[in-house]
C-alpha positions in Angstrom: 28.8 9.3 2.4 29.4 7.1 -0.9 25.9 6.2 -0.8 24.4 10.1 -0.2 26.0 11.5 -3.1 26.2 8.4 -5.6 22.7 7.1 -5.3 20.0 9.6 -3.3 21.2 12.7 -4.6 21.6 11.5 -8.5 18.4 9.4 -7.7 16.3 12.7 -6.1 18.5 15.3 -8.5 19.4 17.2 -5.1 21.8 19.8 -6.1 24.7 18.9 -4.4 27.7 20.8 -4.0 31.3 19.4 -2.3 33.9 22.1 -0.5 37.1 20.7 1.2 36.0 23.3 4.1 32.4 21.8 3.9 32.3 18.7 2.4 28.5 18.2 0.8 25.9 20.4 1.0 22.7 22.0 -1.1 24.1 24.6 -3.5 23.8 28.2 -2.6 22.3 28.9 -5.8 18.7 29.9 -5.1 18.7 29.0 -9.1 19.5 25.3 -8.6 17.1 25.0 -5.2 14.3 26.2 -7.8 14.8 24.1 -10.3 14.8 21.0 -7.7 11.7 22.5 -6.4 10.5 22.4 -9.6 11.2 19.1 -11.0 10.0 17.9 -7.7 6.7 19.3 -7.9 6.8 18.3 -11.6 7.0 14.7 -10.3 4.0 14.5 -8.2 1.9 16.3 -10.9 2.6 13.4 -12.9 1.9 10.8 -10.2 -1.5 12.6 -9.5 -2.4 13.2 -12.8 -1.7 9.2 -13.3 -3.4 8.5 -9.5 -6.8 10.3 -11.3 -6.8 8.9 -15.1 -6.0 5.1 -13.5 -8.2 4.9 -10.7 -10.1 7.8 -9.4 -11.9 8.9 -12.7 -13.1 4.9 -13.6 -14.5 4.7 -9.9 -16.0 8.0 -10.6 -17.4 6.6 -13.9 -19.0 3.7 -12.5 -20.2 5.0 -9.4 -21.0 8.3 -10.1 -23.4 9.0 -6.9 -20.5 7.5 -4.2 -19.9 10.4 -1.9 -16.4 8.9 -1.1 -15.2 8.9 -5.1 -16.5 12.7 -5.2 -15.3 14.2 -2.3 -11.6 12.3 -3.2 -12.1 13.9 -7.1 -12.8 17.1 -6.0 -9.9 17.0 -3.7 -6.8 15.6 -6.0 -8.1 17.4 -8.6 -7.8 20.7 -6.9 -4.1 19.7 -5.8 -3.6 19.1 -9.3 -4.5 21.9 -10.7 -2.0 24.2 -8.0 0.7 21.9 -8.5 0.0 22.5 -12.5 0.1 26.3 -11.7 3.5 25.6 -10.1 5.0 24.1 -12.8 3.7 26.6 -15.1 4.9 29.6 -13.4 8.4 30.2 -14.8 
């Protein structure tokens, strides 16, 4: 139990909450499950936006006719751009 609440939830940011009755569970806050939610998808943004800048966009840039590199652009980039809406809806 040490090891769930020390290290994944302050790792993760999972809103914990502890009740004698309960012990731990996910807060019944719908206002702390969104803002989990939305650090969460606020992650993966970042790792996709990194993903395209690092690797997808040079392979893009030097092979600009591989079907592979243009199918995966269009793709991520699209998943980027609803996880961006996510974040931005507040």
């Amino acid at each position: 139990m040490w090891f769930l609440r020390e290290v994944l939830a302050a790792q993760n940011l999972t809103p914990l909450t502890w009740t004698r009755r309960d012990g731990y569970q996910l807060s019944t806050d719908p206002a702390d499950w969104i803002a989990y939610e939305r650090a969460c998808v606020r992650i993966e943004l970042t790792r996709i936006s990194r993903f395209l800048s690092s690797t997808v966009i040079p392979h893009a840039q030097k092979l600009p006719d591989d079907e592979w590199v243009q199918l995966v652009l269009g793709q991520v980039t699209g998943v980027k751009s609803a996880l961006g809406l996510l974040v931005r809806s507040a």
